[in-house]
C-alpha positions in Angstrom: 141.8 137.4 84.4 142.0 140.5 82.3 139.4 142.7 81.1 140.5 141.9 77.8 140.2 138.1 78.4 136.6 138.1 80.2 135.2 140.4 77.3 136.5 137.9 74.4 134.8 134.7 76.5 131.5 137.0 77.4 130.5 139.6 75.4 128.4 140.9 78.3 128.3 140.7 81.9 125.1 138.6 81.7 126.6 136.2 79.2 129.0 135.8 81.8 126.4 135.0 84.8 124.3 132.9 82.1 127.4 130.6 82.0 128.2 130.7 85.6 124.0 129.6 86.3 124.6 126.6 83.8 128.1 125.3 85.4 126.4 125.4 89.0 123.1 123.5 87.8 125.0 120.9 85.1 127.2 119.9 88.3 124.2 119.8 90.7 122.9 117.6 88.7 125.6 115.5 87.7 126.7 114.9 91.5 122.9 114.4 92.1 122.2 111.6 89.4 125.2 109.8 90.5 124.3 109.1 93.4 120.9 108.8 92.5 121.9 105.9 89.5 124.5 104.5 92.5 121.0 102.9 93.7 119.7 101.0 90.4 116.6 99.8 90.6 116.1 101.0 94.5 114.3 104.4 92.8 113.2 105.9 97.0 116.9 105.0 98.1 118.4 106.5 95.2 116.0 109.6 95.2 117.3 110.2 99.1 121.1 109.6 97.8 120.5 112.2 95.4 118.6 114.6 97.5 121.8 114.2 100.3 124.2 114.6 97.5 122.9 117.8 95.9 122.2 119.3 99.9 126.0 118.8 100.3 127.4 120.2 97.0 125.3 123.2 98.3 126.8 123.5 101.3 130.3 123.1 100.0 129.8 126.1 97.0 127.8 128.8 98.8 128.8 131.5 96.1 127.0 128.6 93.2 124.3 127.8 95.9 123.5 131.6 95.9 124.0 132.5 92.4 122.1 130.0 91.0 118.8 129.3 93.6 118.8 133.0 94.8 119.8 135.5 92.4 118.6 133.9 89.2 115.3 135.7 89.6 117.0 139.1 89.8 119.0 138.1 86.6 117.0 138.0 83.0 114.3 135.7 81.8 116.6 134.1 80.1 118.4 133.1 83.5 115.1 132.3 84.7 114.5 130.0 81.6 117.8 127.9 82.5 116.5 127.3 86.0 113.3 125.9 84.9 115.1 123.5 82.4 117.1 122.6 85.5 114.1 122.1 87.4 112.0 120.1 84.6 115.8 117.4 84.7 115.4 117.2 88.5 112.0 116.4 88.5 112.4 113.8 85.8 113.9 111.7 88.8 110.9 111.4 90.4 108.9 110.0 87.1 109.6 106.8 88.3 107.7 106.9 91.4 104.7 106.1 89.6 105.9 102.8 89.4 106.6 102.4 92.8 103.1 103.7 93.7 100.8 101.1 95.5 98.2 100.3 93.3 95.2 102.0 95.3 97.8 105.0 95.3 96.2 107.9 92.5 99.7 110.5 92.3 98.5 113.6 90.4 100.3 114.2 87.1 101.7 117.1 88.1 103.5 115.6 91.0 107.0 115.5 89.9 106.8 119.6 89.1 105.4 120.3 92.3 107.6 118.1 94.3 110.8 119.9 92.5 109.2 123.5 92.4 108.4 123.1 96.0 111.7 121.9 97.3 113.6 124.7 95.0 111.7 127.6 97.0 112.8 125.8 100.3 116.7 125.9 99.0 116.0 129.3 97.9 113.9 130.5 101.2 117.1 128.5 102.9 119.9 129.7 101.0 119.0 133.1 101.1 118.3 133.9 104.7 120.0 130.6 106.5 124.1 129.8 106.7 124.6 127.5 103.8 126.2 125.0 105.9 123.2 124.3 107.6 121.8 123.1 104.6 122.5 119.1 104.5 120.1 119.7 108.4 117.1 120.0 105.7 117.7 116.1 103.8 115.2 114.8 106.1 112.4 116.9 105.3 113.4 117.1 101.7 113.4 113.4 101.0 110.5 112.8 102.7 108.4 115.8 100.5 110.3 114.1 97.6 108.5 110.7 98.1 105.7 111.2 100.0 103.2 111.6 96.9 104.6 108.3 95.5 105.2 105.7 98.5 103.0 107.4 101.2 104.1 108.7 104.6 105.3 106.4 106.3 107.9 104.4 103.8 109.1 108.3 102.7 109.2 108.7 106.7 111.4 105.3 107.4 113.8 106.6 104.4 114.1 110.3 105.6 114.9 109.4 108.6 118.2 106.5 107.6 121.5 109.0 108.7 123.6 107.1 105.9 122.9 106.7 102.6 125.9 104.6 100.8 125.3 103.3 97.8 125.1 99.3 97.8 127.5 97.1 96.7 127.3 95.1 93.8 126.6 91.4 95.2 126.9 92.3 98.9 124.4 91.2 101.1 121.4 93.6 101.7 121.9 93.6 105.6 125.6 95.0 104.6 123.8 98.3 103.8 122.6 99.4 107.7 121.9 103.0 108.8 125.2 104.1 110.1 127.5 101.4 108.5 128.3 100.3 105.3 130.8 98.2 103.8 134.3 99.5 103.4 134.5 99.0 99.5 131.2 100.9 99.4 131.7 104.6 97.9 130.0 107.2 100.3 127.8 109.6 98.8 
């Protein structure tokens, strides 16, 4: 691209990182809430489909992975405004843990936010000092922080711990869905 080119689609070199920041977060999310929605009603299922999904897209677009989790606090407020807004649509995932909450279950209002704030300072911790393939290693731990507050310890543990996580298929039997295997029509996430 010419300098000519660049400088009629940004104006400025931050105009241009501003867009790059919102193309890396709109797909992050995108590929997340597919494979989140993939799970329908099964909220913890589809909350560790999403978590795998978005671990994976970071692995496979370091340079995105790095500009938008690391080097958006070296950027402008403004950049830092985008990832919040990114942060407040990933943790609107996990709103619907309160429904899934045992009854003698009290989850803190705030849990949402702190789940997703606390989980974007592992990427960035991660992303910034780790290989970025190494990332999909962290799903486990992830999934489990993510539903911890909402289903308890031991249902986020036996979820964390499931190696596959396909998306069911419409009118299959649940036993089709097994760690490890899945049906053949079913769409890998």
């Amino acid at each position: 691209m010419s300098h000519q080119t660049f400088y009629e689609m940004y104006p400025t070199k931050e105009d241009a990182f501003l867009g790059a920041q919102k193309v890396g977060l709109h797909q992050a999310l995108q590929i997340a809430m597919e494979a989140y929605e993939a799970w329908g009603e099964d909220w913890p299922m589809g909350v560790a489909a999403g978590m795998r999904a978005l671990l994976d897209y970071l692995a496979s677009e370091p340079a995105h992975a790095h500009l938008t989790v690391v080097d958006t606090f070296a950027a402008s407020p403004l950049a830092i405004e985008i990832r919040d807004t990114g942060l407040h649509a990933f943790a609107a995932y996990l709103q619907p843990g309160y429904h899934h909450a045992p009854p003698a279950r009290s989850v803190p209002g705030i849990a949402p936010e702190a789940v997703a704030g606390g989980i974007w300072q592992v990427l960035h911790n991660h992303i910034e000092h780790e290989p970025e393939q190494d990332i999909a290693e962290l799903a486990p731990q992830l999934v489990y922080v993510a539903l911890t507050p909402f289903i308890g310890p031991k249902e986020a543990a036996r979820i964390a711990r499931r190696r596959t996580v396909a998306a069911p298929v419409v009118g299959a039997p649940e036993s089709a869905v097994v760690e490890g295997r899945q049906p053949s029509v079913s769409r890998r996430i």
